[in-house]
C-alpha angles and dihedrals in degrees: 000000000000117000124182135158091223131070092263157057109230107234088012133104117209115232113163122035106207108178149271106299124186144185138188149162135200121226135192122206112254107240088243101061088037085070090050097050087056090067094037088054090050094045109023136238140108119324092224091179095052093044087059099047086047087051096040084052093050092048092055090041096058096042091056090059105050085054088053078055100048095055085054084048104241130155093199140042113203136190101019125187134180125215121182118193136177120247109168145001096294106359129089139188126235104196118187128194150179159126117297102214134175107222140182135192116271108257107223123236118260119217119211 
């Protein structure tokens, strides 16, 4: 699957539009890294354990929309985008989205 941020696959010319697909997951901080992220927060400093779980989250949520995709039966994903959002004391959502597109390779032009 093709996946880009901008309105368009280099090389590519878009010739279905399928649709906004989506995917996201909702994740709660583990008790443990919680303590950590107590002292990081009194002496600075990056959260490691957080920015895994964000990544971890990112990595789910994408994948669950290019399944979303595939089902439509598109080969590329374009103009993605990623929200988080808070839910609860302690859980947050990572939510990813996109167009679903059919594309082909740009046939060059031939002289003569």
């Amino acid at each position: 699957m093709i996946m880009t941020n901008i309105e368009s696959v280099p090389g590519k010319k878009i010739t279905s539009l399928l649709g906004m697909v989506s995917g996201s997951t909702v994740r709660a901080k583990h008790a443990g890294k919680d303590i950590c992220a107590s002292f990081k927060n009194f002496f600075g400093g990056e959260i490691k354990g957080y920015t895994e779980l964000m990544e971890e989250s990112r990595k789910e949520a994408t994948q669950r929309m290019v399944q979303q995709a595939t089902k439509l039966g598109a080969n590329a994903i374009i103009n993605i985008r990623y929200a988080t959002s808070a839910i609860a004391a302690g859980a947050a959502e990572v939510y990813a989205y996109g167009t679903a597109v059919k594309v082909e390779d740009v046939q060059p032009k031939t002289q003569g």
